[in-house]
C-alpha positions, 0 to 999 in steps of 0.5 A: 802852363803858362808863367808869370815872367817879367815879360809877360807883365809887359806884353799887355802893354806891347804890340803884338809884334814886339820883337825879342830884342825889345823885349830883352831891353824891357827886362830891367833886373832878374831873380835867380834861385840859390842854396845856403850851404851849398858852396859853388864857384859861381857864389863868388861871382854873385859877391863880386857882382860879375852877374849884375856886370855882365848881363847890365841889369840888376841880379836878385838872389833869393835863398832857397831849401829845396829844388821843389820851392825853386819849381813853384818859384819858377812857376809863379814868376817869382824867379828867371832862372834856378841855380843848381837845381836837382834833376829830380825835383825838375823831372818832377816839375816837368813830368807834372807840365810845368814848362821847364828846361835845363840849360847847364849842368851846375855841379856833380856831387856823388859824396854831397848828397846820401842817406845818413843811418843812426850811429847806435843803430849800427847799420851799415850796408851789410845789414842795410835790411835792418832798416825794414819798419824805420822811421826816415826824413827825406826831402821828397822830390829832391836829389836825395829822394831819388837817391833814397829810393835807390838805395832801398831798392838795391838793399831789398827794403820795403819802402812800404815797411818804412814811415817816411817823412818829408823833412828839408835836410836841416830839419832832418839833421836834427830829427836824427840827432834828437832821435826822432827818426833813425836815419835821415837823407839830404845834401850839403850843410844838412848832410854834414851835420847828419853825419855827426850822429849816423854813417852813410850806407853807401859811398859816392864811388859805391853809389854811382857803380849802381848808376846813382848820378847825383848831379844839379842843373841851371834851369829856367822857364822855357818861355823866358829862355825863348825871349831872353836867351842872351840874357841866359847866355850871359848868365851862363858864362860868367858860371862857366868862368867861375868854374874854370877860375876855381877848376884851374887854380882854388886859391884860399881867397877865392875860397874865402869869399865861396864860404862867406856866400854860402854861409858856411865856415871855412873848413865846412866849406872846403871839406865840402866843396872837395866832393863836388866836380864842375863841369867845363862848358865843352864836358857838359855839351858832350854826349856824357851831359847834355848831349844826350846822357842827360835826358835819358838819365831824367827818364830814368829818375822819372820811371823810378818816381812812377814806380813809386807813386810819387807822380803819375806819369813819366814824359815819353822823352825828357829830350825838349826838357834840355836846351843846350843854344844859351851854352853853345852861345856861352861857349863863344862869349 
């Protein structure tokens, strides 16, 4: 498949034998994909300008609802690069052709992302069975689509049996709290308010004891990626330092300025941001990452999908789907 980068605007107008240092002149600004409500350390280097400054060019960011939207985004040319995208709606993307590669891991978050069952259902997960024949919003493709499926599996109930609805995690919110579906799934600001009207089945810990990672990653157009690593590079690193300013020391400001970002009040923020974990650089280059976890992890959210119909074939290996040389080179910078 191919894209509709910055550069590939500009190559009718070059030589072939343009070389990519040219090129990387030629990219005046950017656009990187982010979350509402989704508080992350590097939302305060976007509201610094620390992007803009470091990679000498303007950086546009365009809010988004759902990893899906990122991926169209991507494959229109619409967006460079997608900041905490689920690895479930980029295995989708990749599974399908679209020519995408994760260059880090953004966040992992086994608390922030579940499935929410109406309070006066009382179901919990002792009598998880009983949600045979329910009506569910999930956010197909995503990170809780997969945990859903997962979930039903390891509670023996009959995805047949259930009426799904594909619904963004805010919209599924208020279907559960109008009583339109009787449990919802979803991620971050959807998710909390989800809770104010349901319990969830499972906890994060209990969750990945039956391997349900919940992690998003930092991907982008592998043609874009090939002409402008430097720029993915530096992008890269000024994440990184955001996560290890807050890893080392979360002060309230910083904090203050994480929730202005994201749109989020305070307390929403902290309360949400204490179940995430950010990897340092050197974690996510290890084995337990990107050093190989992280590709046999995608096989097995893309053998799960198979299995459930919702694409028709997994990739043999997800290993070309993971590009760790602009991290390495982060790492130095």
């Amino acid at each position: 498949m191919k894209f509709r980068t910055t550069c590939a605007v500009l190559a009718g107008t070059v030589s072939a034998l343009t070389t990519q240092a040219t090129l990387a002149q030629d990219l005046e600004e950017i656009t990187a994909a982010y979350f509402l409500e989704w508080p992350m350390p590097m939302i305060a280097s976007m509201e610094s300008g620390a992007y803009d400054e470091a990679l000498g060019m303007k950086v546009n960011w365009v809010q988004f609802e759902t990893g899906t939207a990122m991926s169209a985004a991507m494959a229109s040319g619409d967006v460079h690069i997608a900041v905490s995208q689920g690895v479930p709606p980029f295995v989708v993307a990749v599974s399908g052709g679209q020519d995408l590669q994760v260059v880090d891991v953004a966040v992992s978050y086994s608390d922030n992302d579940n499935c929410v069952v109406a309070a006066d259902l009382e179901i919990d997960k002792d009598s998880a069975a009983e949600l045979a024949g329910k009506k569910v919003a999930v956010p197909l493709g995503t990170a809780a689509h997969y945990g859903f499926l997962k979930q039903m599996d390891h509670f023996g109930v009959d995805l047949a049996s259930l009426q799904v609805v594909d619904m963004a995690p805010n919209e599924g919110a208020a279907a559960l709290g109008q009583g339109a579906v009787d449990f919802a799934c979803g991620y971050g600001g959807g998710l909390a308010r989800m809770k104010e009207y349901g319990n969830v089945l499972l906890t994060g810990d209990e969750k990945e004891e039956l391997g349900i990672l919940v992690f998003d990653v930092t991907s982008a157009p592998a043609t874009f990626i090939a002409e402008h690593g430097d720029v993915v590079a530096k992008f890269l690193a000024v994440t990184a330092a955001a996560n290890d300013e807050w890893n080392s020391n979360p002060t309230d400001e910083m904090l203050e300025v994480i929730a202005r970002g994201s749109g989020m009040d305070l307390e929403a923020t902290r309360s949400t941001i204490a179940t995430m974990k950010f990897p340092s650089i050197e974690d996510q280059l290890s084995e337990k990452w990107l050093g190989g976890n992280a590709a046999t992890f995608m096989k097995g959210v893309a053998d799960v999908f198979v299995e459930a119909g919702s694409i028709d074939a997994a990739l043999d290996s997800y290993v070309n789907a993971v590009n760790t040389g602009p991290l390495t080179a982060a790492q130095g910078m």
